[in-house]
Structures are given as C-alpha cells and as structure tokens.
Backbone as a printed PyTorch tensor [residue, N CA C, xyz], in Angstrom:
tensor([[[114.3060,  98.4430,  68.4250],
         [113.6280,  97.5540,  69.3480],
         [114.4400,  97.4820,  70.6310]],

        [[113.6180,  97.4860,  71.5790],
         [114.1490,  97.8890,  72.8010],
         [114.4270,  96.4990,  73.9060]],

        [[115.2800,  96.1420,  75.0010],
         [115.2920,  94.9750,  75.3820],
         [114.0720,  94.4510,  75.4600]],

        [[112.8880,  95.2860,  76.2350],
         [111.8860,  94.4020,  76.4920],
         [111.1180,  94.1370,  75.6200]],

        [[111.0080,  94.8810,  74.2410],
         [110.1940,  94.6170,  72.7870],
         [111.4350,  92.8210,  72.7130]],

        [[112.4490,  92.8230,  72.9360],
         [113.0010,  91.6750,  72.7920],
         [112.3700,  90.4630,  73.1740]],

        [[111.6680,  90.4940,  74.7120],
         [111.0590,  89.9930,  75.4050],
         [110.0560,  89.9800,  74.6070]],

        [[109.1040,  90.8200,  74.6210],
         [107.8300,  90.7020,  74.2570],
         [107.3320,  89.5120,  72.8020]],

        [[108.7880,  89.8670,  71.9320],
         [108.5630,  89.3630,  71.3300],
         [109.1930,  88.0760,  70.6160]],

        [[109.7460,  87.5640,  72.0480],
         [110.7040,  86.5260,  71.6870],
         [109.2210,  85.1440,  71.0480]],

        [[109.9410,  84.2730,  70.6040],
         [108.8760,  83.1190,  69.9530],
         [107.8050,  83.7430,  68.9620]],

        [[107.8920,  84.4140,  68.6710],
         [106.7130,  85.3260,  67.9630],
         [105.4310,  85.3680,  68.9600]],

        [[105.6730,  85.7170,  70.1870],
         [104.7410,  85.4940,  71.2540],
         [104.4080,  84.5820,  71.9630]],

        [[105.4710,  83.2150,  71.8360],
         [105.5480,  82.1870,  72.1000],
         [105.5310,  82.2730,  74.1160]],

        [[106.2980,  83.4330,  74.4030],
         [106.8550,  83.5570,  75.8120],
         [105.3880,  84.2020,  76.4190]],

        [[104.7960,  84.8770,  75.2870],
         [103.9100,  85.4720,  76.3410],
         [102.5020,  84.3710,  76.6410]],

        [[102.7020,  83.5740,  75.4140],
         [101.5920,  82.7080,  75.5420],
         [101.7310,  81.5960,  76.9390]],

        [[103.3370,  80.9970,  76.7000],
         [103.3250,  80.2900,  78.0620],
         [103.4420,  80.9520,  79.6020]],

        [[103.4000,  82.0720,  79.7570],
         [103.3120,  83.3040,  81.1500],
         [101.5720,  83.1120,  80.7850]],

        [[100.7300,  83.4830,  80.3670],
         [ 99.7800,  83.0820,  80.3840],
         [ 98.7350,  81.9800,  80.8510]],

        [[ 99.8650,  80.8410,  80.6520],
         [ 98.8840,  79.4250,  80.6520],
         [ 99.7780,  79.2530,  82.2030]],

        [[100.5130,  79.8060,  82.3960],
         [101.4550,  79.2120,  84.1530],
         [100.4700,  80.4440,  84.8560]],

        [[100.5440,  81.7260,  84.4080],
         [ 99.7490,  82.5460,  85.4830],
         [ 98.3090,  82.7070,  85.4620]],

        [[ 97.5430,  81.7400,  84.7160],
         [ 96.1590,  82.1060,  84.0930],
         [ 96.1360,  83.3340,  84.1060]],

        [[ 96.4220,  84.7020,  83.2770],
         [ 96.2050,  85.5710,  82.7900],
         [ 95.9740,  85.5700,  81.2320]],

        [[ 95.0700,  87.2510,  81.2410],
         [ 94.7520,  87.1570,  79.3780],
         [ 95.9020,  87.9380,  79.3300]],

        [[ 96.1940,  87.9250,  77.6240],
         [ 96.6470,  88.6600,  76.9940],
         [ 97.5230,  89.9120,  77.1770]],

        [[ 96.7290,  90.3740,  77.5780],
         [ 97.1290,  91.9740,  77.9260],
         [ 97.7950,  91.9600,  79.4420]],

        [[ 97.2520,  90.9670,  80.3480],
         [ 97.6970,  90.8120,  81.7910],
         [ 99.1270,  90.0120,  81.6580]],

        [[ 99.0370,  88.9740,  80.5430],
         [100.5870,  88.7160,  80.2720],
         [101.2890,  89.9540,  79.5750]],

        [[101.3300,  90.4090,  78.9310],
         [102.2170,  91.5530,  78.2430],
         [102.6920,  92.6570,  79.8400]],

        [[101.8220,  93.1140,  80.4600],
         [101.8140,  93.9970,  81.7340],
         [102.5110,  93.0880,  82.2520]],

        [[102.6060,  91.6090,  82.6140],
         [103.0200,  91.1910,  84.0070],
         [105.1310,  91.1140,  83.2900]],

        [[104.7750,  90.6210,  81.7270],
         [106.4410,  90.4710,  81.3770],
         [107.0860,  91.7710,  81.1730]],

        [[106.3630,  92.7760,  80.8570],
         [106.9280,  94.1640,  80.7710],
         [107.3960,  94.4210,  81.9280]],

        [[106.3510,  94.1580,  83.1050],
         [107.3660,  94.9050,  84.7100],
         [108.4850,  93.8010,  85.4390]],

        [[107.9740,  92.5440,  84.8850],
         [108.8310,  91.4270,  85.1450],
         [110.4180,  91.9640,  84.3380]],

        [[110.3890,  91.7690,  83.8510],
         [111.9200,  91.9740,  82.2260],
         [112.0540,  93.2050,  82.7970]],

        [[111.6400,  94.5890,  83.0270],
         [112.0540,  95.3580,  83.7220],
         [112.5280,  95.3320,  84.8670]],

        [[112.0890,  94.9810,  86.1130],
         [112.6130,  94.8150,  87.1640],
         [113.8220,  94.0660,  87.4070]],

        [[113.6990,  93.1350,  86.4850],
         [114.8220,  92.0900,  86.6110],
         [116.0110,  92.9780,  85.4310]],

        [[115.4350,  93.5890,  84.5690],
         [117.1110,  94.6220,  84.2690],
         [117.5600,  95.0570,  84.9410]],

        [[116.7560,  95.9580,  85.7790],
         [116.9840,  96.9170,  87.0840],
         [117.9850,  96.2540,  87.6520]],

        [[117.3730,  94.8530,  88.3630],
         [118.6050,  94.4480,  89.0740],
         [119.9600,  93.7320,  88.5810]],

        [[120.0730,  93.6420,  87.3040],
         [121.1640,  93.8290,  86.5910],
         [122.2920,  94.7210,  86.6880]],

        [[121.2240,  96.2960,  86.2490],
         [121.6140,  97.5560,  85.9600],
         [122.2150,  97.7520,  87.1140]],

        [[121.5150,  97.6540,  88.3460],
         [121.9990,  97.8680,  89.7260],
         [123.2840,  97.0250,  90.5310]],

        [[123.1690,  96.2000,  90.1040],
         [124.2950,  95.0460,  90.1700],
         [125.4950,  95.5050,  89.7940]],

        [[125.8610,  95.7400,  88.1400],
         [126.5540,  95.9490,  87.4850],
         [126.8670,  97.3000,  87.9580]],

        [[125.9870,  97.9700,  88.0400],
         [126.5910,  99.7350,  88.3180],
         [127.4190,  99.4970,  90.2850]],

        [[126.6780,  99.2250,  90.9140],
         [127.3440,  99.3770,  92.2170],
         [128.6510,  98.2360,  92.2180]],

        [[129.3170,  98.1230,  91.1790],
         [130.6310,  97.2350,  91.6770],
         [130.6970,  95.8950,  92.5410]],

        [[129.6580,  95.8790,  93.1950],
         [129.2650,  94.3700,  93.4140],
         [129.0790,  92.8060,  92.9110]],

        [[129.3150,  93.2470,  91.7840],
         [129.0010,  91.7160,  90.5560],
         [130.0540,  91.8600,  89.7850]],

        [[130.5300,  90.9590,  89.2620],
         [131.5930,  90.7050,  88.2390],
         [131.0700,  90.8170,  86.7080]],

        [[131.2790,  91.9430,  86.7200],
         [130.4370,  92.2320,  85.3960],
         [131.0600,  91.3030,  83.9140]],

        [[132.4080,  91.0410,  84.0830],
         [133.0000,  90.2590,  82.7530],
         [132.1850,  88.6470,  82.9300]],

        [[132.0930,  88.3420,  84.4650],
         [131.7310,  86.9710,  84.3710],
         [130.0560,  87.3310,  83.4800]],

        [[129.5360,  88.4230,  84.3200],
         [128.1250,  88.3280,  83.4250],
         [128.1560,  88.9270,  82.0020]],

        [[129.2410,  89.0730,  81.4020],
         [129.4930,  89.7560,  79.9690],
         [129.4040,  88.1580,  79.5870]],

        [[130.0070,  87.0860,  79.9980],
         [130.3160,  85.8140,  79.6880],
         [129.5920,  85.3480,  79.2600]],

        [[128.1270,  85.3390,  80.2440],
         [126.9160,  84.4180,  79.8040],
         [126.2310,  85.3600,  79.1240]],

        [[126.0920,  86.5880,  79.1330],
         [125.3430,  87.2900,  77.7510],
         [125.9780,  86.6080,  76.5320]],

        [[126.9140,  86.6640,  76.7310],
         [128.0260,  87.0460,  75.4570],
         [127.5850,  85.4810,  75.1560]],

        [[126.8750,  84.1250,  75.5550],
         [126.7430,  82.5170,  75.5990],
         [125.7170,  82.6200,  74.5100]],

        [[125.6680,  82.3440,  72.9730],
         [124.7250,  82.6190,  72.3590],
         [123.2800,  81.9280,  72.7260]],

        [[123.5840,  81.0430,  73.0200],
         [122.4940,  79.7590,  73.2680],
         [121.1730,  80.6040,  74.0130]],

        [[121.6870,  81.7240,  75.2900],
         [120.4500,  82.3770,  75.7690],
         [119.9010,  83.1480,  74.8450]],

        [[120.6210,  83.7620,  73.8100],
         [119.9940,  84.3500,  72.9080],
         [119.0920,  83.6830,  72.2230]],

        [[119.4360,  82.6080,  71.6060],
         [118.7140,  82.1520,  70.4460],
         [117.3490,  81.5620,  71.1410]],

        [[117.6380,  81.2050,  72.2860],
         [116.3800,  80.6500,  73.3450],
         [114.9510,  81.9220,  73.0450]],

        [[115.5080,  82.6600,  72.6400],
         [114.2270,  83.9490,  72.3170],
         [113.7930,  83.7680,  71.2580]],

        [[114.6720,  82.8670,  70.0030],
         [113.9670,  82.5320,  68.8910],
         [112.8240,  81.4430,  69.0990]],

        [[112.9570,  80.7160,  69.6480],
         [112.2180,  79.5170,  70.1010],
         [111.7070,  78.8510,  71.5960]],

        [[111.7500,  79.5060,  72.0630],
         [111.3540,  79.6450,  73.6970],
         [111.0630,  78.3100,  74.0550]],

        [[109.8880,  77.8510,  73.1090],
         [108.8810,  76.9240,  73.7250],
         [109.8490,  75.2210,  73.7400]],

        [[111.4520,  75.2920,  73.1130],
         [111.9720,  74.4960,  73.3190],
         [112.5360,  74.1820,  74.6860]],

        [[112.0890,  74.8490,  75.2130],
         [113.3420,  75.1540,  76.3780],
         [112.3940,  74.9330,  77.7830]],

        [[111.2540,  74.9640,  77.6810],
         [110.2460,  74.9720,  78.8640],
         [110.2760,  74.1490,  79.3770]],

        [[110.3060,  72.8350,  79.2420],
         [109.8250,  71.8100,  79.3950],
         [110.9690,  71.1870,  80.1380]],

        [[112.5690,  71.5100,  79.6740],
         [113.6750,  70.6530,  79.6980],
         [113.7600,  71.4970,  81.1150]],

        [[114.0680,  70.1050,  82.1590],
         [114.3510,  70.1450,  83.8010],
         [116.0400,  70.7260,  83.2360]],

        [[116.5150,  70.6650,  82.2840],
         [118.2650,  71.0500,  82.6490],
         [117.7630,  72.8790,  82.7490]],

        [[116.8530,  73.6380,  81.8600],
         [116.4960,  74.9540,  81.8540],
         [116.2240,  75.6950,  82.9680]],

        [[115.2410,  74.8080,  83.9390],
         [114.5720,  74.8010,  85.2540],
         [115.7420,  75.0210,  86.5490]],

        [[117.2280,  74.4190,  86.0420],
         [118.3140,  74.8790,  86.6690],
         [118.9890,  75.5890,  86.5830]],

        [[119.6820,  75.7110,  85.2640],
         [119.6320,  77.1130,  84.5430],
         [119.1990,  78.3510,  85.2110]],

        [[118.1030,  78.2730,  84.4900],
         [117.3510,  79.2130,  85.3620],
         [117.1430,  80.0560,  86.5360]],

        [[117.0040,  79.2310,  87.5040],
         [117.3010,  79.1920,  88.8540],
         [118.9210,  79.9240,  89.0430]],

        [[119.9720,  79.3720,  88.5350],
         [121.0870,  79.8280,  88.8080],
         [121.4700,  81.3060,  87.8570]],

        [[120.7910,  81.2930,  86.9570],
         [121.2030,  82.7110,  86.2500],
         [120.3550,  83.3870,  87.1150]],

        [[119.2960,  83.3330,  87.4640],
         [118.6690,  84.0060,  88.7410],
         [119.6390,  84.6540,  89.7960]],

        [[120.1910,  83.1560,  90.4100],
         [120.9710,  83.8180,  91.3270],
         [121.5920,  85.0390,  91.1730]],

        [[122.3210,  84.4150,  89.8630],
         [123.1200,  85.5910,  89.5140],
         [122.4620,  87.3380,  89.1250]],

        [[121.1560,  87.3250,  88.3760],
         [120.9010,  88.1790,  88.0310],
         [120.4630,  89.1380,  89.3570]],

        [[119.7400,  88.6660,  90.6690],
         [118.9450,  89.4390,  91.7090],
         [120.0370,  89.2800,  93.2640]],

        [[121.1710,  88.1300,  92.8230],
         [121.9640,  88.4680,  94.2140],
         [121.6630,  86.8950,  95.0320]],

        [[120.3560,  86.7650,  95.1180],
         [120.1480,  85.4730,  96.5320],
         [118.4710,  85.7540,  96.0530]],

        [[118.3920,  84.5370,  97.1510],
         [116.9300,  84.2550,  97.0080],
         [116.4200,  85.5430,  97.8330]],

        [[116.7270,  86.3070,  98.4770],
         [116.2340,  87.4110,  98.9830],
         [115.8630,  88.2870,  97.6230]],

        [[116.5490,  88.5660,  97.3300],
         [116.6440,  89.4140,  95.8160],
         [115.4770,  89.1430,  94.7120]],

        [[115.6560,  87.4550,  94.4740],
         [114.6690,  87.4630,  94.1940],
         [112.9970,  87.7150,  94.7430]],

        [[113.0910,  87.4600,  95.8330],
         [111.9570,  87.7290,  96.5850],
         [111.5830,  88.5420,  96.7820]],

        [[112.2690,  89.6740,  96.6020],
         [111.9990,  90.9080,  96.4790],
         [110.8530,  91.6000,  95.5580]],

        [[112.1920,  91.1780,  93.9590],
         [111.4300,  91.1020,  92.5980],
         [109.9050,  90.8490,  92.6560]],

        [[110.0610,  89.6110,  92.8000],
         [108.4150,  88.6490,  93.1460],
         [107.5180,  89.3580,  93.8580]],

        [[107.6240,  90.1980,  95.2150],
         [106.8400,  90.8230,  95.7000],
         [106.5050,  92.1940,  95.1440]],

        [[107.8020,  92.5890,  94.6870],
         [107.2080,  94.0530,  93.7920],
         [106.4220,  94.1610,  93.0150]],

        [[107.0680,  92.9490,  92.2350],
         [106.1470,  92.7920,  90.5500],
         [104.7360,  92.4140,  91.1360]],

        [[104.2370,  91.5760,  92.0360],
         [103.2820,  91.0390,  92.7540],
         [102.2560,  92.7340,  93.3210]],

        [[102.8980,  93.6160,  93.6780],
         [102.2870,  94.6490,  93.8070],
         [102.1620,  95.3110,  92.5700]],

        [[102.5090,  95.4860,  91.4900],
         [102.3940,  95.9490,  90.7230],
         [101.1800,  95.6540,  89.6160]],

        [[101.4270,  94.1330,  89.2080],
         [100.7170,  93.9870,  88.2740],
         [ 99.2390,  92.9430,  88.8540]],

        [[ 99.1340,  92.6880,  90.6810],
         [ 98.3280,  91.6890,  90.9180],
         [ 98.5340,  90.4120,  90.8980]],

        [[ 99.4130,  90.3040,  90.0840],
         [ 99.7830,  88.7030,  90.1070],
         [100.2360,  87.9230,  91.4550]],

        [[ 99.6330,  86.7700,  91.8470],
         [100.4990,  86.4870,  93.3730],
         [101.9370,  86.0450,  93.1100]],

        [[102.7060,  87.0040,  94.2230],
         [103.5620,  86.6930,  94.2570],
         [104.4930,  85.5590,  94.4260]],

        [[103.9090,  84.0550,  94.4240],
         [103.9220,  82.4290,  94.2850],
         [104.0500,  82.2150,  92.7030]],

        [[102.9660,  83.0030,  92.3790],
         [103.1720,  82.7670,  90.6680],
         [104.2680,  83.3690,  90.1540]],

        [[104.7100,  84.1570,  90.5580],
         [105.4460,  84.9690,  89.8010],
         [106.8530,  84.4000,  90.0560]],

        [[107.2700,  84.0130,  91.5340],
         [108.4110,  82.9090,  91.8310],
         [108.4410,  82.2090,  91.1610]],

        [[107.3330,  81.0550,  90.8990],
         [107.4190,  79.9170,  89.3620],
         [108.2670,  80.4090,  88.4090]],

        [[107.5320,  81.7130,  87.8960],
         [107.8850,  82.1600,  86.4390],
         [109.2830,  82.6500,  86.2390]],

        [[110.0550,  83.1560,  87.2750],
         [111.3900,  83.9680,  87.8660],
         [112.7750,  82.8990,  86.8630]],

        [[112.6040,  81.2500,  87.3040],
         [113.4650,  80.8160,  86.2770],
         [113.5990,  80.4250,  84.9040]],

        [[112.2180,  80.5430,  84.4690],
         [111.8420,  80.8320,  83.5010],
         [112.5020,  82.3220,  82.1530]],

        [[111.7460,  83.2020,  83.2160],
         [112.4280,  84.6670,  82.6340],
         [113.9390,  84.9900,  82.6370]],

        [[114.8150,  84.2490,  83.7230],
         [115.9520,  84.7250,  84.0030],
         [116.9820,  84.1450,  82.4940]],

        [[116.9020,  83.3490,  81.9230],
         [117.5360,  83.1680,  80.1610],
         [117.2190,  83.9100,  79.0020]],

        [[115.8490,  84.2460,  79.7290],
         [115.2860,  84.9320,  78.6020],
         [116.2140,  86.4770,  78.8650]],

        [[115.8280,  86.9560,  80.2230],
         [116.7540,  88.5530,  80.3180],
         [117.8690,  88.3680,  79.8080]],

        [[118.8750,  87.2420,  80.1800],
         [120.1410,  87.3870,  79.4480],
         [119.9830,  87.1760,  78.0440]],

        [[119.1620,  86.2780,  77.5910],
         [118.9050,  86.1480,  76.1520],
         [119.0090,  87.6340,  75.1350]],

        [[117.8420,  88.3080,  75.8380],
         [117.4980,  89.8350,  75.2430],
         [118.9080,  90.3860,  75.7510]],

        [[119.5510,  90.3170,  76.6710],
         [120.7430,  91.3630,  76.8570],
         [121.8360,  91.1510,  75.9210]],

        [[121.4940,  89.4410,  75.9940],
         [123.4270,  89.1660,  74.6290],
         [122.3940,  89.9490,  73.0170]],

        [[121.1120,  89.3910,  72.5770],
         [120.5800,  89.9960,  71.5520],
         [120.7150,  91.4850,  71.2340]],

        [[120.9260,  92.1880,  72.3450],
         [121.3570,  93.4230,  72.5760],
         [122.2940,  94.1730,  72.2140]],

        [[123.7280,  93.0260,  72.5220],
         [124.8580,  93.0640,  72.6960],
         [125.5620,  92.9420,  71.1540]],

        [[124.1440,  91.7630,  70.6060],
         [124.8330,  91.7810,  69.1580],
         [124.2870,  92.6940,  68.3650]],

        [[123.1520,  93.6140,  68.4360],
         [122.6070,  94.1890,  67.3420],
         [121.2210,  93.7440,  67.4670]],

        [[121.2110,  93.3020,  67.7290],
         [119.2740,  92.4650,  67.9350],
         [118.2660,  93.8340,  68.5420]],

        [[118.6740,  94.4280,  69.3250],
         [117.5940,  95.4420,  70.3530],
         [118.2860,  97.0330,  69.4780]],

        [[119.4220,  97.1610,  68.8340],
         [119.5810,  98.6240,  69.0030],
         [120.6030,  99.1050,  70.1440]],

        [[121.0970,  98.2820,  70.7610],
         [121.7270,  98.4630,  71.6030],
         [123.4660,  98.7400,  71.2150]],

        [[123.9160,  99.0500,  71.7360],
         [125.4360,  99.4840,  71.9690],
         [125.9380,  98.2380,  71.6040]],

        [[127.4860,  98.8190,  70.8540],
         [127.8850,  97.2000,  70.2590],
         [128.9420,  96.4750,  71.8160]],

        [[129.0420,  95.2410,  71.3710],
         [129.9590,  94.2850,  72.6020],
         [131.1770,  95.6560,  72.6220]],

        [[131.7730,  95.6650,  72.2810],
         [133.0720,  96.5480,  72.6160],
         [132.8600,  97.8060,  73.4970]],

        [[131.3800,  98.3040,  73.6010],
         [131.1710,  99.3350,  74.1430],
         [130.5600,  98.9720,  75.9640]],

        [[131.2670,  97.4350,  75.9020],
         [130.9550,  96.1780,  77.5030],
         [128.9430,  96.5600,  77.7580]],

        [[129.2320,  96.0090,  79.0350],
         [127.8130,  95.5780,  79.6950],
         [127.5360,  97.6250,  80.2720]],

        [[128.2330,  97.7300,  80.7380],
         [127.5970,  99.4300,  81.2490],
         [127.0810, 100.0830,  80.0090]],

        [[128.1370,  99.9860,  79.2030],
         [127.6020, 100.9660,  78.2260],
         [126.0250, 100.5310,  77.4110]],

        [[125.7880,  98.8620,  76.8910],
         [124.4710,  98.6430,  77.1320],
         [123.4420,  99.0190,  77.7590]],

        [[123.5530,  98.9990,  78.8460],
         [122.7060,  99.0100,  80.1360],
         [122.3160, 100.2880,  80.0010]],

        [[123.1070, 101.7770,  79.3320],
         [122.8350, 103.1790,  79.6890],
         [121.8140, 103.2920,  78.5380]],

        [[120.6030, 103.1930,  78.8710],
         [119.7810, 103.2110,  77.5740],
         [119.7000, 104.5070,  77.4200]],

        [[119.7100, 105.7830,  78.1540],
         [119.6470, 107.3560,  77.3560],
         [120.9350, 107.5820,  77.2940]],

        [[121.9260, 106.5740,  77.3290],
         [123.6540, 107.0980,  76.6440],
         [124.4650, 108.8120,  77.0790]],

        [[124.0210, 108.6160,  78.4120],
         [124.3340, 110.0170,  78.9970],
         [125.6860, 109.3950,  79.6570]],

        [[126.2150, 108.1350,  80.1020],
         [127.3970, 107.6430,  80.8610],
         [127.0490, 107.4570,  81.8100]],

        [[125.7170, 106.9900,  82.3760],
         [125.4650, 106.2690,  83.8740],
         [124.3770, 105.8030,  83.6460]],

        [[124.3820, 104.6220,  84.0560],
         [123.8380, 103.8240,  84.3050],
         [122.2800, 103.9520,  85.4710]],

        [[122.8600, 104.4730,  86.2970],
         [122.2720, 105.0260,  87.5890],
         [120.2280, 105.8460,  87.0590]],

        [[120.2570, 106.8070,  86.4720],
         [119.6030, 107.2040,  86.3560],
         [118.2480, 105.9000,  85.6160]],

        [[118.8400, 105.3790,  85.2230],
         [118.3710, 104.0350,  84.2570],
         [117.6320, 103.1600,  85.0290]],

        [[118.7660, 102.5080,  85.8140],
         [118.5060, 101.9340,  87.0570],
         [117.2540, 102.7110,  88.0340]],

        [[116.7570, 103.4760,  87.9230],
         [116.2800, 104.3550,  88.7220],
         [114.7290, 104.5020,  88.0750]],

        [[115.2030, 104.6310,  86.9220],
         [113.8390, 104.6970,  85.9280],
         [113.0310, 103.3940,  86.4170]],

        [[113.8380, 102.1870,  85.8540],
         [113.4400, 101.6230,  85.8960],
         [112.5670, 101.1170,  87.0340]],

        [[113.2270, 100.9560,  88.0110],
         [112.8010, 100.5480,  89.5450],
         [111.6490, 101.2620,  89.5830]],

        [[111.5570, 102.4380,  89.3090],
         [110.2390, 103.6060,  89.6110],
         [109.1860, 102.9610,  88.9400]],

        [[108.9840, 102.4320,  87.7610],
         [108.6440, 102.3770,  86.4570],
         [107.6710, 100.5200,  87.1920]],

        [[108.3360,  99.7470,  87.9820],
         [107.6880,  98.5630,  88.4850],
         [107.6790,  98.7060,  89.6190]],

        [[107.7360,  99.7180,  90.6130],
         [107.5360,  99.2440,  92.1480],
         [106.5760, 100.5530,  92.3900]],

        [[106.1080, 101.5420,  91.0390],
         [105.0320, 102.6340,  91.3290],
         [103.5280, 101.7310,  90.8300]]])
C-alpha cells in the first residue's frame, strides 16, 4: 500500500467522506480531488527535502510524532477540534514553504481536478496531518515504505533508484497535467 492508498484509506473512508461534504463532490470526484491533492502536496515535500532547503530531521520529527499517524485511523476525531485547524495550517507551512506555496498547490490541484481553488484552500489544513500522518505510517511499515533508519529521502524515493528527483517530477507531472 502506497502513501496515497494511505490517504485514501485513512478512517475506512472516513477522509474521503468529509472532502466530500466540505467540497460538495461525489464519490469518485472526492477520491480524484485527494489523489492529486496527497500527491501534490508529497511533491512538495519530495521537493523540499531533495533541494536542501528544509530541515529534513526537523520534518523527520513530526513524521516520526505518532499522533499524525494514528489521526488516519480515525480522522473524523480531529475535524472538528479548532487546536487541528492550527495544526494544520502550520504543518502546511511547513510542508509547501509559505502561503505562496500553498497557493500554488490550490491553484494546480484547482486546474486539475475542477475543484475551485477557495475550496481546496479550506481543505489544505485539513490534508496537511493527514500527509504527514501517511508519511510517519510509511516510516513505520504502514505503506511498504523504507524503514525509519533508511531517513526521509530514502522514503520519499518510491522507485529506490537513490533520487528523489525523478519522483518529485513524476509526481508534479502526474497533478499539474
């Protein structure tokens, strides 16, 4: 299972049901909008982490914080609470750079899947616990992923060739085509 099968299927669909009822989309328009969402927002992880720009141990830190993980077992606890809504917002920061970054995201994904890009800002602190959630789940064995000792790059290289880059690349292609 792959990070974003992580996503997909955090709450037993719990996440996709509430992206649904915030973006009035069906079903299938939520699954499309969190697939390029959770993608894009790895991307800028992947991209983060690979260009030496981010402190990758500080963000090994909050993967490594189980609490975002387990937030994928039960999602729908976490919606509601204004402390998440900050959270949120600030693992944001961290995950896209600045509110530019994010705005970015928002407009891509916004071209991509139709969704307005207003809605998709809402949803941004929302998703941003959940990405780290799926990345520490990752980290432990949850996705298939590379174990903690093998750090955050070696995660991130999902075809395990030693860069990151090409990944990063996929991905971006993969939500802004």
């Amino acid at each position: 299972m792959g990070l974003i099968d992580l996503l997909m299927n955090s709450g037993n669909g719990d996440l996709l049901k509430q992206i649904g009822q915030k973006a009035g989309t069906s079903d299938a328009q939520s699954r499309d909008l969190l697939s390029t969402l959770g993608s894009a927002m790895l991307g800028q992880v992947k991209g983060r982490v690979e260009s030496g720009s981010h402190d990758s141990e500080g963000l090994e830190g909050l993967i490594n914080n189980s609490k975002y993980a387990d937030m994928l077992d039960a999602p729908s606890r976490h919606y509601n609470d204004s402390k998440m809504a900050d959270s949120g917002n600030d693992l944001l920061k961290y995950i896209t750079g600045s509110k530019e970054g994010s705005r970015e995201v928002a407009s891509q994904v916004s071209k991509k899947t139709g969704v307005s890009s207003s809605i998709i800002k809402s949803l941004l602190p929302m998703i941003a616990p959940m990405i780290i959630g799926s990345l520490g789940k990752g980290l432990m064995g949850g996705g298939n992923q590379k174990s903690a000792s093998s750090g955050l790059i070696g995660m991130l290289d999902f075809d395990h060739d030693g860069s990151v880059i090409d990944d990063v690349a996929g991905l971006a292609m993969k939500y802004l085509l």
